[in-house]
PDB file of N, H, CA, C and O in Angstrom:
ATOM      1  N   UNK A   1     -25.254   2.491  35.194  1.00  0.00           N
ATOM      2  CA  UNK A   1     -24.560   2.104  33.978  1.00  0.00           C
ATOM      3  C   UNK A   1     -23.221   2.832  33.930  1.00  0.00           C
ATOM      4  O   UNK A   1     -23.234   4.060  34.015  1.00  0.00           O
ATOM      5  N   UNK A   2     -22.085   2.188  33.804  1.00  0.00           N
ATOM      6  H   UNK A   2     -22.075   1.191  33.735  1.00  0.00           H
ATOM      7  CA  UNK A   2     -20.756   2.870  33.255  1.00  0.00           C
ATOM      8  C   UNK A   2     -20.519   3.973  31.824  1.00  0.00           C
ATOM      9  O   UNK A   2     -21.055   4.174  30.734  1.00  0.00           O
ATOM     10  N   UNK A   3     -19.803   4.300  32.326  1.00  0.00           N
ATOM     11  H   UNK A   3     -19.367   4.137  33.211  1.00  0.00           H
ATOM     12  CA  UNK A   3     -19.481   5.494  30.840  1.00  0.00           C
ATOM     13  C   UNK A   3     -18.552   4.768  30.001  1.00  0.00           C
ATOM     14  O   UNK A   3     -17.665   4.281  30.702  1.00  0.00           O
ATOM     15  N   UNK A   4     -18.440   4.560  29.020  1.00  0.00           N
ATOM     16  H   UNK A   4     -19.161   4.955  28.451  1.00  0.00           H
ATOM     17  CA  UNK A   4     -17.214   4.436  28.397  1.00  0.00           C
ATOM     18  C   UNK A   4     -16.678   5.184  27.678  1.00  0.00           C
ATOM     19  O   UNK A   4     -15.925   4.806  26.780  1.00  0.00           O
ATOM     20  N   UNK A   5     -16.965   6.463  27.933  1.00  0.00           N
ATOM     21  H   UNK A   5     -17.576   6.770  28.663  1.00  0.00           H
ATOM     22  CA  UNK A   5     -16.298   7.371  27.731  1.00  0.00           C
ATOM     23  C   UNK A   5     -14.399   7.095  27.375  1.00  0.00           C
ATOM     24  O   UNK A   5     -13.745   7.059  26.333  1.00  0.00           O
ATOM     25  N   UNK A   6     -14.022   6.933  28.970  1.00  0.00           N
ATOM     26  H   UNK A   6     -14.553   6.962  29.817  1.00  0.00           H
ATOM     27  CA  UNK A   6     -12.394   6.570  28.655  1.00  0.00           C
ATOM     28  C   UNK A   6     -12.146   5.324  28.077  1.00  0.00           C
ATOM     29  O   UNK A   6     -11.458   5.519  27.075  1.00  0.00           O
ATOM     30  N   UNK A   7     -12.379   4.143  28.230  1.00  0.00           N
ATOM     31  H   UNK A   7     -12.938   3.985  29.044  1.00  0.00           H
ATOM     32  CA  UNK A   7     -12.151   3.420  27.084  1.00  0.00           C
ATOM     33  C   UNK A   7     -12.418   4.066  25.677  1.00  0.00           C
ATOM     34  O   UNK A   7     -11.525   4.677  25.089  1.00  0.00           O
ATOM     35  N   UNK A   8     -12.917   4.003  25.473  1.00  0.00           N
ATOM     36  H   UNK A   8     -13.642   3.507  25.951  1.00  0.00           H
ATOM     37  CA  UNK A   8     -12.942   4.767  24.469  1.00  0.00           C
ATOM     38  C   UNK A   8     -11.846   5.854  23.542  1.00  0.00           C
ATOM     39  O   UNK A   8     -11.030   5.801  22.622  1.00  0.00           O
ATOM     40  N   UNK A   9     -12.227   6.455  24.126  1.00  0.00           N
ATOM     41  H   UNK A   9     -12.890   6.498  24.874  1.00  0.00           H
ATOM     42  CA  UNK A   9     -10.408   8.045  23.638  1.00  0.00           C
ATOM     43  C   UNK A   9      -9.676   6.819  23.832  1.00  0.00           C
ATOM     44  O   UNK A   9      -9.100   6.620  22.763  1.00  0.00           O
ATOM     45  N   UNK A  10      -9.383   5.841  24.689  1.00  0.00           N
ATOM     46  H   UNK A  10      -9.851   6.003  25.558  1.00  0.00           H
ATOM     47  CA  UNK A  10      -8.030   5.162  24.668  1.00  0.00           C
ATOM     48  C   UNK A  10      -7.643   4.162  23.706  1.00  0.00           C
ATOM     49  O   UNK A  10      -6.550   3.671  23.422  1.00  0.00           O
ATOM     50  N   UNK A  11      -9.026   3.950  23.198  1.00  0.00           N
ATOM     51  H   UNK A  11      -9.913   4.349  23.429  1.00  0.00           H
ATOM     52  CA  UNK A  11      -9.276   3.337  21.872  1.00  0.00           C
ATOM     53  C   UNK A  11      -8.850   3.584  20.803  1.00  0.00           C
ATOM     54  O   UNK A  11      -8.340   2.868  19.941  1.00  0.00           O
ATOM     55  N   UNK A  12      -9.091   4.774  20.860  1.00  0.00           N
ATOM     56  H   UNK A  12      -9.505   5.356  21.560  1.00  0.00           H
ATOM     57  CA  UNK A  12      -9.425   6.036  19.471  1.00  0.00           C
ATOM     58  C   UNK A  12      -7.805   6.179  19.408  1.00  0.00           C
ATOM     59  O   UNK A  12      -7.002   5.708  18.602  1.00  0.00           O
ATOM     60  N   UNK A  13      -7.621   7.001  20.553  1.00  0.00           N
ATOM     61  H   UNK A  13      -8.273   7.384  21.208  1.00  0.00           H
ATOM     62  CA  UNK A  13      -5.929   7.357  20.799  1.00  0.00           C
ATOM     63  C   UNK A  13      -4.870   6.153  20.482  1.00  0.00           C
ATOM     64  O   UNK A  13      -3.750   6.626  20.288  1.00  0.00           O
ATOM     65  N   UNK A  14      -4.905   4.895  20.388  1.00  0.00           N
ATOM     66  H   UNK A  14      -5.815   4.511  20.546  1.00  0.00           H
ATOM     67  CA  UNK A  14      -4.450   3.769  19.936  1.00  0.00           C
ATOM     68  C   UNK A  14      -4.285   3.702  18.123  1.00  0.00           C
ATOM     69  O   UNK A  14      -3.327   3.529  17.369  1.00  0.00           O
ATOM     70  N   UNK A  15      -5.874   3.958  17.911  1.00  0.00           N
ATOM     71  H   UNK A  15      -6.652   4.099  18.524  1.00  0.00           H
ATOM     72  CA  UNK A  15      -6.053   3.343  16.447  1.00  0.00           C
ATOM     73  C   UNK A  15      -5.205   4.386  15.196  1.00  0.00           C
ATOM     74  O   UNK A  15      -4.906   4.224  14.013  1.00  0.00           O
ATOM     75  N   UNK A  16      -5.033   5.493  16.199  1.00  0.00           N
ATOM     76  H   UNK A  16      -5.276   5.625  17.160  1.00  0.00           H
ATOM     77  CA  UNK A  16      -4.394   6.768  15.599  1.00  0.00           C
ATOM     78  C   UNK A  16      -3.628   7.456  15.637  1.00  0.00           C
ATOM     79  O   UNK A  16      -3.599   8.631  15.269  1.00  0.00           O
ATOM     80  N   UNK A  17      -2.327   6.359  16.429  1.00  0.00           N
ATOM     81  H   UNK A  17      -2.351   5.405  16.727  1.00  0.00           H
ATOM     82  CA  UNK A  17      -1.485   6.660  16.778  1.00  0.00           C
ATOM     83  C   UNK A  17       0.013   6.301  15.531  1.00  0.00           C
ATOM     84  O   UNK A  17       0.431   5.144  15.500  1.00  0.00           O
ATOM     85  N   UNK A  18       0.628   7.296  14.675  1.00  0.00           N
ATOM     86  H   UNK A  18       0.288   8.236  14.700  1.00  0.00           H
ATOM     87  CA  UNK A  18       1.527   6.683  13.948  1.00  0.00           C
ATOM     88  C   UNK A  18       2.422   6.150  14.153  1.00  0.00           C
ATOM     89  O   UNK A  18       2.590   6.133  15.373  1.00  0.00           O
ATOM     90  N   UNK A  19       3.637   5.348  13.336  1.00  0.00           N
ATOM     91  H   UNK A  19       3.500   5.362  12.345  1.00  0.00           H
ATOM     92  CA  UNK A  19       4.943   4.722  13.651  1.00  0.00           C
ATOM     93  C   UNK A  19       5.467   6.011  12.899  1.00  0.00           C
ATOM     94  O   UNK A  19       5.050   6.544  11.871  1.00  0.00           O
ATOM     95  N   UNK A  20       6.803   6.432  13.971  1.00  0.00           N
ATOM     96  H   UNK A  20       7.142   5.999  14.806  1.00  0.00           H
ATOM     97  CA  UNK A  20       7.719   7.216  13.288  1.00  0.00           C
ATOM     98  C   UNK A  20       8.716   6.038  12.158  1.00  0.00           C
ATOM     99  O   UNK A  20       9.104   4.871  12.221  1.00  0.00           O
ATOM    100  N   UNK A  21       8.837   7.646  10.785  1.00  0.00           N
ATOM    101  H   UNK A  21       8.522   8.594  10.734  1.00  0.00           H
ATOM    102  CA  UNK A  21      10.052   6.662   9.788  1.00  0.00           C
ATOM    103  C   UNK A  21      11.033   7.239   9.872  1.00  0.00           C
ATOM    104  O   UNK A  21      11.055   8.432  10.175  1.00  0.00           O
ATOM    105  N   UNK A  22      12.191   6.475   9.602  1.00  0.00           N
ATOM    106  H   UNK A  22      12.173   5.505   9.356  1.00  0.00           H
ATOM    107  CA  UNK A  22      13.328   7.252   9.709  1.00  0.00           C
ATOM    108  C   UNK A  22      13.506   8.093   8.458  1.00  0.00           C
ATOM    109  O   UNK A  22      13.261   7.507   7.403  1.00  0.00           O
ATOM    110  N   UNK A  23      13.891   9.368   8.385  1.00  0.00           N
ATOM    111  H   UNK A  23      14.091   9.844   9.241  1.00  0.00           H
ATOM    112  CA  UNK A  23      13.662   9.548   6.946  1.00  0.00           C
ATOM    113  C   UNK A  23      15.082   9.448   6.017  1.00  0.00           C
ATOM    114  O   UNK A  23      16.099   9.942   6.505  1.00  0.00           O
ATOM    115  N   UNK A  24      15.127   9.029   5.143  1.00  0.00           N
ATOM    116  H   UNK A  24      14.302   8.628   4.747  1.00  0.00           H
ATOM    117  CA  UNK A  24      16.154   8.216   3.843  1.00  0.00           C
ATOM    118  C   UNK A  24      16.534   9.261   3.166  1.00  0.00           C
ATOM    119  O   UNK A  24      15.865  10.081   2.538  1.00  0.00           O
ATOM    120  N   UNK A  25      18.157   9.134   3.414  1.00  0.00           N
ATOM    121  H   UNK A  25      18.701   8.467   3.924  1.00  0.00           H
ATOM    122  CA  UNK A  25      18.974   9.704   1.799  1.00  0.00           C
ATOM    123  C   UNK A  25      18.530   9.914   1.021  1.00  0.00           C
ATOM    124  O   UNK A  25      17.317   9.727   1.114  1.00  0.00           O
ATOM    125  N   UNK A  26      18.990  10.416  -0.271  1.00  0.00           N
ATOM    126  H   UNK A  26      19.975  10.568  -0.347  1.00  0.00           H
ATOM    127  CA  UNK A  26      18.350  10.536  -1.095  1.00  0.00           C
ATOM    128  C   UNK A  26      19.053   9.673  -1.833  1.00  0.00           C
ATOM    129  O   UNK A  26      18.458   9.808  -2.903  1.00  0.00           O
ATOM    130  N   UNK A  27      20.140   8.647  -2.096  1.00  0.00           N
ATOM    131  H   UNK A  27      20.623   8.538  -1.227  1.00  0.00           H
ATOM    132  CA  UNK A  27      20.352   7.530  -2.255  1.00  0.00           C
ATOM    133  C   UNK A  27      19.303   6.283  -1.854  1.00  0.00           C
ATOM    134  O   UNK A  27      18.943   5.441  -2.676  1.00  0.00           O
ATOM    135  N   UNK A  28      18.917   6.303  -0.593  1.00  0.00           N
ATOM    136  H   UNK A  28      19.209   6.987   0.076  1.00  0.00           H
ATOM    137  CA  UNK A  28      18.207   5.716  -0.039  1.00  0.00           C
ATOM    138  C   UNK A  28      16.671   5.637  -1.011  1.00  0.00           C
ATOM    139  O   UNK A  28      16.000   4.642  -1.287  1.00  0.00           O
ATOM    140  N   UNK A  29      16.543   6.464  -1.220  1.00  0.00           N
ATOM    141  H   UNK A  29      17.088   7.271  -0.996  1.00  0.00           H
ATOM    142  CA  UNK A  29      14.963   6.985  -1.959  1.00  0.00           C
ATOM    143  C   UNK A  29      15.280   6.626  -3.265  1.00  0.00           C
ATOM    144  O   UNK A  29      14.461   5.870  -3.789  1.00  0.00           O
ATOM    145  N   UNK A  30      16.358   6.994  -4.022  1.00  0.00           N
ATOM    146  H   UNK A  30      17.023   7.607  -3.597  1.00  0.00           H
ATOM    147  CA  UNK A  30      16.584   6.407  -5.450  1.00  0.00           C
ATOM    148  C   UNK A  30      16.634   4.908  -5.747  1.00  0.00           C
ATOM    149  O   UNK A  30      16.348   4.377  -6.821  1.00  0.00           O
ATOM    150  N   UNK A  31      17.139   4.174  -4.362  1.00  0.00           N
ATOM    151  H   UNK A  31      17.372   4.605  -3.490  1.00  0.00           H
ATOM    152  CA  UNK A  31      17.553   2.809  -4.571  1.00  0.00           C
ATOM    153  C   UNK A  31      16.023   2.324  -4.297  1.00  0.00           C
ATOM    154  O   UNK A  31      15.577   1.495  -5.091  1.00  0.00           O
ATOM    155  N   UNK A  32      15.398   2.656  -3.512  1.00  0.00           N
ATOM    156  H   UNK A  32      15.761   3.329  -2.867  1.00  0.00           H
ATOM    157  CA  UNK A  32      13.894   2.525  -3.217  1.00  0.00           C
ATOM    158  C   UNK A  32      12.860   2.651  -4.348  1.00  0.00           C
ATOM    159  O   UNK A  32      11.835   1.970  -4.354  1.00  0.00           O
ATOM    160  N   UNK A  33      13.125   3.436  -5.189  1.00  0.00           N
ATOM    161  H   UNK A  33      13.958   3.989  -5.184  1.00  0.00           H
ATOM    162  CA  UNK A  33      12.112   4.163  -6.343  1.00  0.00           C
ATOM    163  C   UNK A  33      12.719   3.272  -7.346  1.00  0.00           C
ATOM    164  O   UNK A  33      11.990   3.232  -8.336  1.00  0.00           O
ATOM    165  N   UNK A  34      13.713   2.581  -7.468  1.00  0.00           N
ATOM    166  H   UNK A  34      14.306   2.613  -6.663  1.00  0.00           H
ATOM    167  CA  UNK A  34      14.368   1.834  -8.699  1.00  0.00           C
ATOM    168  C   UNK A  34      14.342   0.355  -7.941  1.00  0.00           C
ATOM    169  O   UNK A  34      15.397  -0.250  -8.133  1.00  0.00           O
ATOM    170  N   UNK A  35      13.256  -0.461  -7.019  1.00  0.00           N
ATOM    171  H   UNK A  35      12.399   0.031  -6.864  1.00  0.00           H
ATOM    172  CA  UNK A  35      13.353  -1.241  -7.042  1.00  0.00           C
ATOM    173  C   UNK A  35      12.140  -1.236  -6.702  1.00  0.00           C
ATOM    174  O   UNK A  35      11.892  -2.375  -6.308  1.00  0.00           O
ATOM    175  N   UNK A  36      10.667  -0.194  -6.584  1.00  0.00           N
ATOM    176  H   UNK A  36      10.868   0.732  -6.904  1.00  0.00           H
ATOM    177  CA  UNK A  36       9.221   0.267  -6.565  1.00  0.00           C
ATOM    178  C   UNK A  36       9.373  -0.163  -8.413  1.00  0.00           C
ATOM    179  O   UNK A  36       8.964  -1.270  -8.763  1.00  0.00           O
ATOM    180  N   UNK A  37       9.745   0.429  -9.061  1.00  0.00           N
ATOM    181  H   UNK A  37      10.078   1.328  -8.776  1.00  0.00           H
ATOM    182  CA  UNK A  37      10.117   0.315 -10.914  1.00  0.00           C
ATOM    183  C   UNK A  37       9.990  -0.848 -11.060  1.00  0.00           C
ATOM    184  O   UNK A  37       8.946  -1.192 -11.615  1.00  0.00           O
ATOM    185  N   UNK A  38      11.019  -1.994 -10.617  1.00  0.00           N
ATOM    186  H   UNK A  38      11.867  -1.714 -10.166  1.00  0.00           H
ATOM    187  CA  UNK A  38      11.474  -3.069 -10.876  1.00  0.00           C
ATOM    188  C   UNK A  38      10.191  -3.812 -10.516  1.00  0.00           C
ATOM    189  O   UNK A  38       9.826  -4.043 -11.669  1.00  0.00           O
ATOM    190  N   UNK A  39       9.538  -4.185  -9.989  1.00  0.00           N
ATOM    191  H   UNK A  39       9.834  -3.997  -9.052  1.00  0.00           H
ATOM    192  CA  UNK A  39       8.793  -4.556  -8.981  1.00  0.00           C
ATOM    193  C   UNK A  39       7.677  -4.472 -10.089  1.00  0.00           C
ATOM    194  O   UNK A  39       7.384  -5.457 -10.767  1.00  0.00           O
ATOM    195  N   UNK A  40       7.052  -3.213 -10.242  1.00  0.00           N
ATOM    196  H   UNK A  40       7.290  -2.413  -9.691  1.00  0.00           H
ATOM    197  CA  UNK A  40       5.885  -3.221 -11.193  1.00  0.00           C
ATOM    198  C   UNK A  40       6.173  -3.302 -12.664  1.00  0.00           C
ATOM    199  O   UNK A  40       5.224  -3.167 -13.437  1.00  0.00           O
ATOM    200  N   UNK A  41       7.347  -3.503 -13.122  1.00  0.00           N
ATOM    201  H   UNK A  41       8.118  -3.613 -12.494  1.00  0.00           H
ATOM    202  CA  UNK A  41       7.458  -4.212 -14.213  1.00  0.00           C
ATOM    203  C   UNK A  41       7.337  -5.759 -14.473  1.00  0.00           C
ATOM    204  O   UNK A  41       7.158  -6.525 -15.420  1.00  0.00           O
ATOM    205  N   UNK A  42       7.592  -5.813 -12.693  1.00  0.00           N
ATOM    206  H   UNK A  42       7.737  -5.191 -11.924  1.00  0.00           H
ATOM    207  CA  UNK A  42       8.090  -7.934 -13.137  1.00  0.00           C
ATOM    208  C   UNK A  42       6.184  -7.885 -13.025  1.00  0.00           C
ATOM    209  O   UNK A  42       5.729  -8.663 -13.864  1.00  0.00           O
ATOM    210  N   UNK A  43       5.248  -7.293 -12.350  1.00  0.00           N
ATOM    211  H   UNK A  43       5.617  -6.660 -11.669  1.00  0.00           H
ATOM    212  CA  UNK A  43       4.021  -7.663 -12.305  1.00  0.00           C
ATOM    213  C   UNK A  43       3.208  -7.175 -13.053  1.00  0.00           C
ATOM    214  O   UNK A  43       2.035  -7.491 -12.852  1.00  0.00           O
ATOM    215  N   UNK A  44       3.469  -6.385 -14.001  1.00  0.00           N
ATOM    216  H   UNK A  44       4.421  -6.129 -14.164  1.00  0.00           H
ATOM    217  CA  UNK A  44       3.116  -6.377 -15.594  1.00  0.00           C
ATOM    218  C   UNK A  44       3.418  -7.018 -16.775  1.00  0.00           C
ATOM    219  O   UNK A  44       2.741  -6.954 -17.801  1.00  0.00           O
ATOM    220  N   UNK A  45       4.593  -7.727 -16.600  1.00  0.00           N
ATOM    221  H   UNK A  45       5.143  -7.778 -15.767  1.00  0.00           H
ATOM    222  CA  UNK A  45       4.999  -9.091 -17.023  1.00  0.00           C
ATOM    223  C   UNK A  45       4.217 -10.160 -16.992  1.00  0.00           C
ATOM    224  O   UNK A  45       3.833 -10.816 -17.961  1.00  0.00           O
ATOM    225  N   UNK A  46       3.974 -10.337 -15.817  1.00  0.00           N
ATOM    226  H   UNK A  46       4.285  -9.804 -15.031  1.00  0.00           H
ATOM    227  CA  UNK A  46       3.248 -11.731 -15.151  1.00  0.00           C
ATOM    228  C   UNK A  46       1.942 -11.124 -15.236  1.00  0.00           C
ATOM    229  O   UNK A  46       1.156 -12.038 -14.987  1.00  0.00           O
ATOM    230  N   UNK A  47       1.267 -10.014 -15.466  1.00  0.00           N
ATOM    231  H   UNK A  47       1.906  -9.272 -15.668  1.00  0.00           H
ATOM    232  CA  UNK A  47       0.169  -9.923 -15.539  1.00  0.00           C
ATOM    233  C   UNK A  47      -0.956 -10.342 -17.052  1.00  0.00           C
ATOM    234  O   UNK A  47      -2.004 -10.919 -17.343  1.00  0.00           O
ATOM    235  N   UNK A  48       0.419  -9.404 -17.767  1.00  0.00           N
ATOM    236  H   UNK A  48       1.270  -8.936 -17.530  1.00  0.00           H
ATOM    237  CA  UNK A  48       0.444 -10.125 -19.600  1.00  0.00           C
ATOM    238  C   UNK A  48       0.569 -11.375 -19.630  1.00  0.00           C
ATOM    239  O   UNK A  48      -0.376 -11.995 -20.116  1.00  0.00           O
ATOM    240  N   UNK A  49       1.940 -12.270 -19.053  1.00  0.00           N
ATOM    241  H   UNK A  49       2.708 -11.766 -18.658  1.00  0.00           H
ATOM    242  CA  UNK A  49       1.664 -13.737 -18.653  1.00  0.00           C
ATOM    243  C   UNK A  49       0.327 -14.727 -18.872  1.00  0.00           C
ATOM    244  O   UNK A  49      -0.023 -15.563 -19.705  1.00  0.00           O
ATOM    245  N   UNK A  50      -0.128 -14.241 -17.836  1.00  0.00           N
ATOM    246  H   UNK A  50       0.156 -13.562 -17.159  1.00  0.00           H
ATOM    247  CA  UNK A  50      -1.288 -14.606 -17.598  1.00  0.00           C
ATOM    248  C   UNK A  50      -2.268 -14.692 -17.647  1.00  0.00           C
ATOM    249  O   UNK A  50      -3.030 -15.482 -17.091  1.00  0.00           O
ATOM    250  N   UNK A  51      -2.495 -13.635 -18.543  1.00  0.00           N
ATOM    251  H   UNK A  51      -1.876 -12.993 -18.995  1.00  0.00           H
ATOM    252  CA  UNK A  51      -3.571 -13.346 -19.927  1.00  0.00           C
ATOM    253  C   UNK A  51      -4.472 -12.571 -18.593  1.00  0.00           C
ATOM    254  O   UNK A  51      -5.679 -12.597 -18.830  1.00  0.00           O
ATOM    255  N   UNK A  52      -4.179 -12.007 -17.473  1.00  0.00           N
ATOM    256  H   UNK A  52      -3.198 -11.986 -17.280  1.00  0.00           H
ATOM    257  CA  UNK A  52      -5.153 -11.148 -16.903  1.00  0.00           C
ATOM    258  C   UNK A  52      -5.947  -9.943 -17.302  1.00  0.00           C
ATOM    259  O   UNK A  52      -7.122  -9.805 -16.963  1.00  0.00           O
ATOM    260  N   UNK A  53      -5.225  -8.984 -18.101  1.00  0.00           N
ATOM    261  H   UNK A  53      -4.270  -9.096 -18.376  1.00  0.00           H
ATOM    262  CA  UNK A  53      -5.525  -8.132 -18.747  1.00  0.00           C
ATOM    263  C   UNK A  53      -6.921  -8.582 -20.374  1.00  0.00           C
ATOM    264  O   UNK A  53      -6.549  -9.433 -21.182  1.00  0.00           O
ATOM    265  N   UNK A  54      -7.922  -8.106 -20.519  1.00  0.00           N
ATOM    266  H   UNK A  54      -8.225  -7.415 -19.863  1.00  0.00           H
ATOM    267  CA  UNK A  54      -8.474  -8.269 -21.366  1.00  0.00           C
ATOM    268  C   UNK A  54      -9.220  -7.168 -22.265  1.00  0.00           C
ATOM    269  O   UNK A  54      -9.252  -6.096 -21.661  1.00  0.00           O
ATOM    270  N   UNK A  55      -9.718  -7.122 -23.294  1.00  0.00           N
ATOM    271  H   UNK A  55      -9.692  -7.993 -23.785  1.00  0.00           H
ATOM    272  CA  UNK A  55     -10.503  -6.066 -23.648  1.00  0.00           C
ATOM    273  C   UNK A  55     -11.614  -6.339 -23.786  1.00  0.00           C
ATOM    274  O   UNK A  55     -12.332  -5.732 -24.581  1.00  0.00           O
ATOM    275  N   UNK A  56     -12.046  -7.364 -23.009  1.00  0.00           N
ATOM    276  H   UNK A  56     -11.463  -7.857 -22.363  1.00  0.00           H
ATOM    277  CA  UNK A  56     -13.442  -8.107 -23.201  1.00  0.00           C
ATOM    278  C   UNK A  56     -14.528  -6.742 -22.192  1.00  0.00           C
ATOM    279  O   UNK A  56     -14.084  -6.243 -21.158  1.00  0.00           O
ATOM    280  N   UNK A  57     -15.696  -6.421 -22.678  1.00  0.00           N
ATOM    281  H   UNK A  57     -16.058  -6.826 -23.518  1.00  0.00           H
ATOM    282  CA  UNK A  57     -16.768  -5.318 -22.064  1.00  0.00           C
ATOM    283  C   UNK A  57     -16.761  -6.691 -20.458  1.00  0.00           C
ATOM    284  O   UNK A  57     -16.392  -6.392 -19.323  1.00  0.00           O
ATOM    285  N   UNK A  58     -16.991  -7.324 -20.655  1.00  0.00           N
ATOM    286  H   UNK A  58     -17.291  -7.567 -21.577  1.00  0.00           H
ATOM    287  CA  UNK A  58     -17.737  -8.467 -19.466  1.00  0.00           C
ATOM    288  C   UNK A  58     -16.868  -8.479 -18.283  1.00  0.00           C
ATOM    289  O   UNK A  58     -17.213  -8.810 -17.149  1.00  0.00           O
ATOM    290  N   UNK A  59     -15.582  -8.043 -18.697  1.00  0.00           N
ATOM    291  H   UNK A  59     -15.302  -7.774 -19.619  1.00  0.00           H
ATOM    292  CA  UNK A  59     -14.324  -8.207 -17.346  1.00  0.00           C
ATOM    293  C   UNK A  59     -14.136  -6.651 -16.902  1.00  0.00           C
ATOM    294  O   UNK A  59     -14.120  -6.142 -15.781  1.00  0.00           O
ATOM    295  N   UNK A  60     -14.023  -6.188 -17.973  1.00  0.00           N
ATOM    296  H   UNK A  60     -14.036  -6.601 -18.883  1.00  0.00           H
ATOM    297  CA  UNK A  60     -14.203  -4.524 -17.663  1.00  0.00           C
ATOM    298  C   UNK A  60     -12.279  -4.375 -17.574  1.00  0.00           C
ATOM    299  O   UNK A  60     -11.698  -3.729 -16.703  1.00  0.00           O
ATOM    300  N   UNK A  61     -11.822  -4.889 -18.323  1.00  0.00           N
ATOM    301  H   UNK A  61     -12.294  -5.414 -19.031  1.00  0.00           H
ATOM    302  CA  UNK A  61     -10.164  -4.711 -17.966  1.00  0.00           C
ATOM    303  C   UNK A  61      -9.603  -3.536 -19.342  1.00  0.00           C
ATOM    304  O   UNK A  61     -10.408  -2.757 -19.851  1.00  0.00           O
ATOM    305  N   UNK A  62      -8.545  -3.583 -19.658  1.00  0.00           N
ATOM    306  H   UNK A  62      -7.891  -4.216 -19.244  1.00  0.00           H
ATOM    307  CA  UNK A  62      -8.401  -2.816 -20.279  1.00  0.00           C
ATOM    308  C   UNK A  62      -9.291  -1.590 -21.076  1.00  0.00           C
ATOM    309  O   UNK A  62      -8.714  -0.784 -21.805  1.00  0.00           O
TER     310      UNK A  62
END
C-alpha cells in the first residue's frame, strides 16, 4: 500500500497558503472604510425595504 503521506503536506501546504496584500495609505483605508459605511447603509435600507427585519418571536429577527 502507498503512503500518502506527501500528498498530503502538499495538500495541507496549498490549503494554507496566504495571498500577500499590498498594504494601503491611510487615504486608501479611509476611502475604503467610507465606502464599507456606504455599503451597509444602502443594505439597511433595502433591508427595512423589504420588510426583512421583524419582531415577530417565530423569525427570531429583531
Amino acid at each position: 500500500m502507498k503512503s500518502n503521506r506527501v500528498i498530503n503536506r502538499h495538500r495541507k501546504e496549498q490549503l494554507t497558503e496566504t495571498i500577500p496584500h499590498p498594504s494601503l495609505s491611510k487615504e486608501e483605508r479611509a476611502r475604503q472604510h467610507q465606502q464599507d459605511k456606504e455599503f451597509i447603509k444602502a443594505m439597511n435600507e433595502l433591508t427595512t425595504k423589504a420588510g426583512l427585519l421583524s419582531d415577530d418571536p417565530y423569525f427570531g429577527g429583531v
